[in-house]
N, C-alpha and C positions, 0 to 999 in steps of 0.2 A: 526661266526654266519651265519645261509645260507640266503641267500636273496631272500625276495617274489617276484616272479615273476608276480603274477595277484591275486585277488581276485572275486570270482565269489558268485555273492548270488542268491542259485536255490529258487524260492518257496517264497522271501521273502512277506511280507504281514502286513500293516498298518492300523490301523480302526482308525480313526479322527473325533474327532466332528469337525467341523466349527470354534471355536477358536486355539482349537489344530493344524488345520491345520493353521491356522495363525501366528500362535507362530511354526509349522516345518517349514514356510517359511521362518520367522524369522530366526532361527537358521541355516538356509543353508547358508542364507547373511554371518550372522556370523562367518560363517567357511572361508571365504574369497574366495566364489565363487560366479560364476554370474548365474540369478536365470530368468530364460522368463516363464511367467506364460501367458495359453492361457484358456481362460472360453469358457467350451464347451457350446451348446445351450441347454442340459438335467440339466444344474447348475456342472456337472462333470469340473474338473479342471485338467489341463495338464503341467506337470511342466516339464522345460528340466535345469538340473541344470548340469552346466560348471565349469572345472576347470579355472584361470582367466589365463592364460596361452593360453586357445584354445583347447589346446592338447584331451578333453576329453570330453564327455558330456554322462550325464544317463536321461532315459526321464522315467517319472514319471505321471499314468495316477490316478487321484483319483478321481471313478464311485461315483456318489452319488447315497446312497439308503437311504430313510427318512432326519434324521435330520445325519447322519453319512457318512463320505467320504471313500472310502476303496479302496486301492492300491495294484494290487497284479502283482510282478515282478520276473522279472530274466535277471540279466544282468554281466557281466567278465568286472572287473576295475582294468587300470594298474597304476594311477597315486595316489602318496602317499595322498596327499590333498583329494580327493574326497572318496577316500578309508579310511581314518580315519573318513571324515563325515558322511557317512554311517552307518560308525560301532557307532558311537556316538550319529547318529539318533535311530538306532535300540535299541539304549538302554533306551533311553531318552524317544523315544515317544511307548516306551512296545512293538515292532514290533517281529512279529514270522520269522522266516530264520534257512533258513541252509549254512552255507557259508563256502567256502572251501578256506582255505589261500594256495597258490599251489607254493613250492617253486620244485628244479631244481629234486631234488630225494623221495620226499615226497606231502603231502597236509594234511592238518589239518581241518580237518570238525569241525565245531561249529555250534551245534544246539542250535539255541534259542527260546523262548517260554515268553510272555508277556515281551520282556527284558534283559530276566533273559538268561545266559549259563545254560542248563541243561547238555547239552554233548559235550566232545571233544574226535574225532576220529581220530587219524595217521592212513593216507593210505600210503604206501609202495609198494614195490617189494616183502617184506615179510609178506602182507597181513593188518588187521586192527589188531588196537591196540587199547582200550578205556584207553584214558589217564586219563579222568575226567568225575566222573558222577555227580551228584546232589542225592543226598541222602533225604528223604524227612522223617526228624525224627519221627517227631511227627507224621505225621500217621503209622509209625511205631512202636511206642511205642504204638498208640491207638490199634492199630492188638496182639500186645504181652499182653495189658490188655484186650482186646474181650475172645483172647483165654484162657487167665487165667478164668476171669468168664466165661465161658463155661467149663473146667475143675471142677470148683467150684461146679455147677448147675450140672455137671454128678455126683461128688462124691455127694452132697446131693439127688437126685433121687436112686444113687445108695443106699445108708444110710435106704431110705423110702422103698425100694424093697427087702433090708434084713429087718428089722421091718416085714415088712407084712406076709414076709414067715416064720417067729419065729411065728406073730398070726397066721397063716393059720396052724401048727403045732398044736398049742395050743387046736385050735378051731374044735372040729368034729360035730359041727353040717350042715347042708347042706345050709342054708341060710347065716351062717357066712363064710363058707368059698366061694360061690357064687358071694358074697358082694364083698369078698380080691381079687380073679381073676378077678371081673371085673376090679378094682382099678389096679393088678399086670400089667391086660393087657395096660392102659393107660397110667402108668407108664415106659414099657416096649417099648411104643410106644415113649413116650415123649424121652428116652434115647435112641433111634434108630437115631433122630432128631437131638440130640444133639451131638453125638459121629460122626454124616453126614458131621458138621459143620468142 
């Protein structure tokens, strides 16, 4: 199995309320690392969180804006411990990242998004590779029922624009057939509209 060399998180990004962040300081304790927190004089808070070893430290700046704290970072971690916390915070507290696990002949990009993995990309020598995407069903099935009633709504316009042209056939007087092209032409338009979609 290849072994990681570094993990690097470009872009990543945290929004916190005030308890939240209380409870991520919490949980950094937890992970068995040492945690110096420094209160900036805007109410902003500066966190440098250490491996307890020494060997490491990521520094953590969370801007207040209103009642919300927001942390946006980028930083390359070599040490197992800090680098599990990380990936454990980013799930735990919804965090957006992109993080690339870089090992000796490859790197493994994970995009995430509220949390959640939406993507993983192998980067190589031989270029990218999307190992894992997030498939997002249900609004896909909502687009596959859109388009069906939309099919549905052209065959019944279509349905009303044969009708008409059977009375417009039927009817030779000049008000009745007036009547059907104005209707033809509305119809006509409405199915223009529809067939766009």
């Amino acid at each position: 199995m290849a072994k990681r060399i570094a993990t690097e998180y470009v872009n990543a990004r945290f929004q916190l309320s005030s308890s939240e962040l209380q409870s991520f300081m919490q949980f950094m304790e937890e992970q068995q690392l040492r945690l110096q927190v420094l209160i900036l004089e805007n109410g902003s808070q500066s966190l440098v969180v250490e491996d307890v070893a020494g060997q490491e430290k990521i520094k953590m700046t969370f801007e207040r804006h209103a009642d919300q704290y927001v942390c946006e970072m980028s930083c390359t971690i070599v040490q197992l411990k800090l680098t599990n916390a990380m990936r454990k915070a980013v799930s735990v507290f919804r965090g957006n990242a992109i993080v690339n696990r870089i090992y000796s002949h490859y790197t493994m990009q994970y995009h995430y998004k509220q949390g959640a993995v939406q993507l993983i990309v192998e980067i190589s020598d031989k270029g990218k590779r999307v190992v894992f995407e997030k498939k997002n069903t249900a609004q896909k099935l909502q687009r596959v029922f859109d388009s069906r009633q939309v099919e549905r709504e052209i065959k019944l316009v279509q349905q009303e624009i044969d009708s008409l042209l059977d009375q417009r056939n039927l009817n030779h007087g000049n008000e009745g057939i007036a009547r059907i092209d104005a209707k033809l032409k509305e119809l006509t338009f409405k199915l223009f509209k529809l067939e766009a979609n």
